[in-house]
VEXNU-779161 format. One line per 4 residues: number of its first residue (from 1); their letters; for each residue x, y, z of N, C-alpha, C. Coordinates in steps of 0.1 Angstrom, whole numbers. Example, Ala and Ser with C-alpha at 12.3 -4.5 7.8 and 13.67 -1.06 7.14 Angstrom:
1	as	132:-57:78:123:-45:78:132:-33:78; 128:-22:71:137:-11:71:129:0:79
// end
This chain:
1	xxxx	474:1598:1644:472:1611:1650:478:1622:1641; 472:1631:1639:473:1643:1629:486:1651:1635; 495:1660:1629:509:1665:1631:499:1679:1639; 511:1682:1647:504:1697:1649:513:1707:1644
5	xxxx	508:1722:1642:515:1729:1635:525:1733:1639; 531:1734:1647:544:1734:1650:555:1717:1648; 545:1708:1649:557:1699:1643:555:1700:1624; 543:1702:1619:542:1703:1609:555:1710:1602
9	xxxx	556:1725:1610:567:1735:1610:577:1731:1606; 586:1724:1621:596:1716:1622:600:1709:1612; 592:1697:1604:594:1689:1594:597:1700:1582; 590:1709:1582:596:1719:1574:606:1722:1566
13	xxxx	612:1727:1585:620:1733:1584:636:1723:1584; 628:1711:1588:639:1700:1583:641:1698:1573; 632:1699:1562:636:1697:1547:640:1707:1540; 637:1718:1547:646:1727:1537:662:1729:1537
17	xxxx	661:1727:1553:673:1730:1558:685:1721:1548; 677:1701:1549:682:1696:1546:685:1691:1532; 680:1702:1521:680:1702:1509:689:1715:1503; 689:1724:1512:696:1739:1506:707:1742:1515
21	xxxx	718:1753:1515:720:1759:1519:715:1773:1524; 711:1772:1538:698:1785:1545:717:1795:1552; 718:1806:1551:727:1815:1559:716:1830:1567; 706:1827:1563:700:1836:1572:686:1835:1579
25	xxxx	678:1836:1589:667:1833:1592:655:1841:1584; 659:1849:1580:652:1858:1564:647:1849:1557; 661:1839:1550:660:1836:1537:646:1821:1542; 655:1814:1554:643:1808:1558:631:1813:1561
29	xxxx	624:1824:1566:611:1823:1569:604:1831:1551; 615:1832:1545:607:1832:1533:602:1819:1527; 616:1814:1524:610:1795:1524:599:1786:1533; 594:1793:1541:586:1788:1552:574:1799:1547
33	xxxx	572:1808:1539:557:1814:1538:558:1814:1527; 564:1808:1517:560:1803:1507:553:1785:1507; 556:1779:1517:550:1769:1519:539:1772:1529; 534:1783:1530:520:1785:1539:523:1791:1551
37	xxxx	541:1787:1556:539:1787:1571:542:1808:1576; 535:1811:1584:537:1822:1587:540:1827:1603; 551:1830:1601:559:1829:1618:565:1841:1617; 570:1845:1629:577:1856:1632:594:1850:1636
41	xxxx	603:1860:1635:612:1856:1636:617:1851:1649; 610:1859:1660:613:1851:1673:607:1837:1680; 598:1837:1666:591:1817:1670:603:1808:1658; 606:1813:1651:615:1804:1645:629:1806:1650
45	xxxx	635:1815:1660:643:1815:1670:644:1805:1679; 628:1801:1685:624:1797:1695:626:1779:1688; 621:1778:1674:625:1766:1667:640:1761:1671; 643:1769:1667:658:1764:1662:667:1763:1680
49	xxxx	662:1769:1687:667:1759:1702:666:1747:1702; 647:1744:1695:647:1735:1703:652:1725:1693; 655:1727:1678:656:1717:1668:671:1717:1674; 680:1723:1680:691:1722:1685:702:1727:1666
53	xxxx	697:1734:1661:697:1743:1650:709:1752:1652; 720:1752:1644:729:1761:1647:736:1766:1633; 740:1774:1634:750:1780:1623:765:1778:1622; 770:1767:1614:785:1758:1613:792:1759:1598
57	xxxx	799:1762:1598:809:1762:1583:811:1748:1577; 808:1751:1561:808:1744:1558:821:1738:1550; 828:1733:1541:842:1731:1542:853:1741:1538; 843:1750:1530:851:1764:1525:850:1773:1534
61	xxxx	845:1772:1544:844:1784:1557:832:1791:1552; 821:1786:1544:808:1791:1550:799:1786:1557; 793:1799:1564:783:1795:1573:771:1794:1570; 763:1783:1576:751:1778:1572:743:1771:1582
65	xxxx	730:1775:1583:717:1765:1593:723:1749:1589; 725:1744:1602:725:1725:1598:715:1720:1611; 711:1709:1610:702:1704:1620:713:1697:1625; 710:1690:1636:721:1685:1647:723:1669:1640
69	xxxx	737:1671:1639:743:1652:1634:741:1653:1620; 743:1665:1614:743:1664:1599:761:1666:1593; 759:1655:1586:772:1655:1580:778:1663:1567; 788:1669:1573:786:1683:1564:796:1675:1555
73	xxxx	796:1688:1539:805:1680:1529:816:1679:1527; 826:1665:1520:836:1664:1525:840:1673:1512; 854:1677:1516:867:1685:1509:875:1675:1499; 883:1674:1491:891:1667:1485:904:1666:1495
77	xxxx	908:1651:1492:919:1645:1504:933:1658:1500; 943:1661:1511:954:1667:1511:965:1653:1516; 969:1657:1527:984:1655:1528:972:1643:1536; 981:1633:1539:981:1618:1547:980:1620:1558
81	xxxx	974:1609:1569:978:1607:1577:966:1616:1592; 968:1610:1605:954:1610:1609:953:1626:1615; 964:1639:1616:961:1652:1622:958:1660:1608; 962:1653:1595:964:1661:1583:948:1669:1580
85	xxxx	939:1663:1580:924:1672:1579:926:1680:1590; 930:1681:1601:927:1689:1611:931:1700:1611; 945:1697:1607:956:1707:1607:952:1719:1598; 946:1714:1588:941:1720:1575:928:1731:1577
89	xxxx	920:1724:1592:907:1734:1595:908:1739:1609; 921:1739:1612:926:1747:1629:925:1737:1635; 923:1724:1641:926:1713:1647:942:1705:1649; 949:1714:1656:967:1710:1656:966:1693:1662
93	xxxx	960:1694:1678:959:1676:1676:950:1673:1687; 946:1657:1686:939:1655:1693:943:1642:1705; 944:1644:1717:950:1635:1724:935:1626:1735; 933:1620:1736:930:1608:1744:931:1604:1756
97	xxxx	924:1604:1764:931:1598:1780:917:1598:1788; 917:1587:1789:904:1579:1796:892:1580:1791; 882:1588:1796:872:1596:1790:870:1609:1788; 881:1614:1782:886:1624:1779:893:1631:1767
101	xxxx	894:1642:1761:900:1641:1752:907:1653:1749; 917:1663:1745:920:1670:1746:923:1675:1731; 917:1688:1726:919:1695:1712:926:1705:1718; 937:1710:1707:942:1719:1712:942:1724:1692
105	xxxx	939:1738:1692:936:1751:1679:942:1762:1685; 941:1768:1672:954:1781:1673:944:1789:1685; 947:1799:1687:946:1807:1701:933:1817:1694; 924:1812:1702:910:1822:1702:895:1811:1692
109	xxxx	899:1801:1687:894:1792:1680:887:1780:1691; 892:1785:1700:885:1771:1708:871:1771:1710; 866:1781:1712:851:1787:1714:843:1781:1704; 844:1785:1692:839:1780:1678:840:1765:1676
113	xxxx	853:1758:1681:855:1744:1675:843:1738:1686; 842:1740:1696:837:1733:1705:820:1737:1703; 815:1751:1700:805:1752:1690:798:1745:1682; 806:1742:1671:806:1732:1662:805:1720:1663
117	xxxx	811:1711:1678:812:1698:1676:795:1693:1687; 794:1705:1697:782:1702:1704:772:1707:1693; 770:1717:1684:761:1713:1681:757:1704:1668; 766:1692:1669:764:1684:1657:762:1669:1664
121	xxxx	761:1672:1676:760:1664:1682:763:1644:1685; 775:1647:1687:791:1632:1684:786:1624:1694; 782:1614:1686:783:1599:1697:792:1602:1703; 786:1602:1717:800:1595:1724:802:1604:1732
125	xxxx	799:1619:1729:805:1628:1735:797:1638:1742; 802:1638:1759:791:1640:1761:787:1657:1766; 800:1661:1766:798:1677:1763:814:1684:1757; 814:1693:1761:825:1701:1761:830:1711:1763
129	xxxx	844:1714:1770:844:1734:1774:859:1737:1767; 856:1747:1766:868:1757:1757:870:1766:1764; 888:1766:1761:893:1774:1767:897:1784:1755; 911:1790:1758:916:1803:1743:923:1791:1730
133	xxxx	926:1783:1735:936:1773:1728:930:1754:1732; 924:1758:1739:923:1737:1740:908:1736:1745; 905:1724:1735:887:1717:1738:889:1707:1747; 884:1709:1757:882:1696:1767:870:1691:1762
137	xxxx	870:1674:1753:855:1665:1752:857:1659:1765; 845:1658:1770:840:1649:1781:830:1635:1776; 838:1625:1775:834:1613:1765:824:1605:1777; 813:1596:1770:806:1588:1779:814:1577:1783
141	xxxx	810:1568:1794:822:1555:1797:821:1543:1783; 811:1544:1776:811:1533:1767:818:1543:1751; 821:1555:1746:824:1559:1741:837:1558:1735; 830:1551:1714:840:1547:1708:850:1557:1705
145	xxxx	863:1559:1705:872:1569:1702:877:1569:1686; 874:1561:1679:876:1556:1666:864:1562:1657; 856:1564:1659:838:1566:1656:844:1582:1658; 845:1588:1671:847:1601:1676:857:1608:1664
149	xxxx	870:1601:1662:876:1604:1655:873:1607:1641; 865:1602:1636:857:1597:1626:847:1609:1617; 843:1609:1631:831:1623:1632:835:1634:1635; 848:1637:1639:860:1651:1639:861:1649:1623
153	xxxx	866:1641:1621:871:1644:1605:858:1648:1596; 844:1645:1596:841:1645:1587:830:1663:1592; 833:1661:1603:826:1674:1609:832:1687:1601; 850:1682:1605:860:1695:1598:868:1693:1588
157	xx	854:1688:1577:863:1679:1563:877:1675:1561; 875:1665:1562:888:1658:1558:885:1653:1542
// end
C-alpha cells in the first residue's frame, strides 16, 4: 500500500528532526519545501500534536523539536552518585512509594520538568502533574523503577 501524503510528511519530518537540530517551525517548513513538501504553519502545528512533537532542552539548556522517546545527548559525568545528574539540571530528588513517585525542583521548574518527561514519553509512566516545586509520576502497576530512573537520567543528562 502506497504512503499517503501526510504520512509521507511525517516520515519527513521524522528524519529531519532526527538528524538536525530544528528550534523553530520556520527553519522546519523550510527543510520540508525543500524536500517538495508544502504546508502551512498551522498543518505542521497540527503535525506535531499528533507526532506528540515537543520543544525540550538539550544538555546545555537548548531548546529543540524532539519526537517522543528520543534520547537526548549525554553531558560529560560530574560528581557520583545517583541525585548527582539531577542536581546538576534542577532535579533535588527523587523519592518512590508504590506507584508513585515524587520529584521535587527548585520553585517554579516543576511545570517544565514534567513537560519534558511526558513529552518523551517514560516507560512506565503513566502521566504526571506539577505543582510550583514537586512532580507527582503516576507509574503503571508493572512499572520498572530502575528503567524510570534510567530514563530521568538520560532525559536530564547525566
Amino acid at each position: 500500500m502506497e504512503k499517503s501524503g501526510k504520512q509521507q510528511r511525517h516520515a519527513a519530518i521524522t528524519r529531519i528532526l532526527g538528524s538536525r537540530d530544528i528550534d523553530s517551525q520556520e527553519e522546519l517548513l523550510r527543510y520540508l519545501s525543500g524536500e517538495g513538501f508544502e504546508l502551512t504553519q498551522a498543518t505542521l502545528s497540527r503535525d506535531f500534536r499528533e507526532m506528540k512533537i515537543a520543544k525540550t532542552p538539550d544538555s546545555a539548556g537548548n531548546y529543540y523539536y524532539r519526537l517522543p522517546a528520543l534520547q537526548l545527548p549525554q553531558t560529560k559525568r560530574g560528581k557520583q552518585g545517583l541525585m548527582a545528574p539531577f542536581v546538576r539540571h534542577g532535579l533535588l530528588s527523587i523519592n518512590f512509594s508504590g506507584q508513585q513517585a515524587v520529584i521535587r525542583v527548585p520553585a517554579g521548574y516543576a511545570q517544565g520538568v514534567a513537560g519534558d518527561i511526558d513529552a518523551n514519553s517514560i516507560a512506565g509512566v503513566m502521566g504526571t502533574l506539577a505543582g510550583h516545586d514537586t512532580v507527582l509520576l503516576i507509574l503503571y502497576e508493572d512499572a520498572d523503577k530502575t528503567a524510570i530512573l534510567h530514563a530521568l537520567r538520560l532525559l536530564f543528562g547525566s
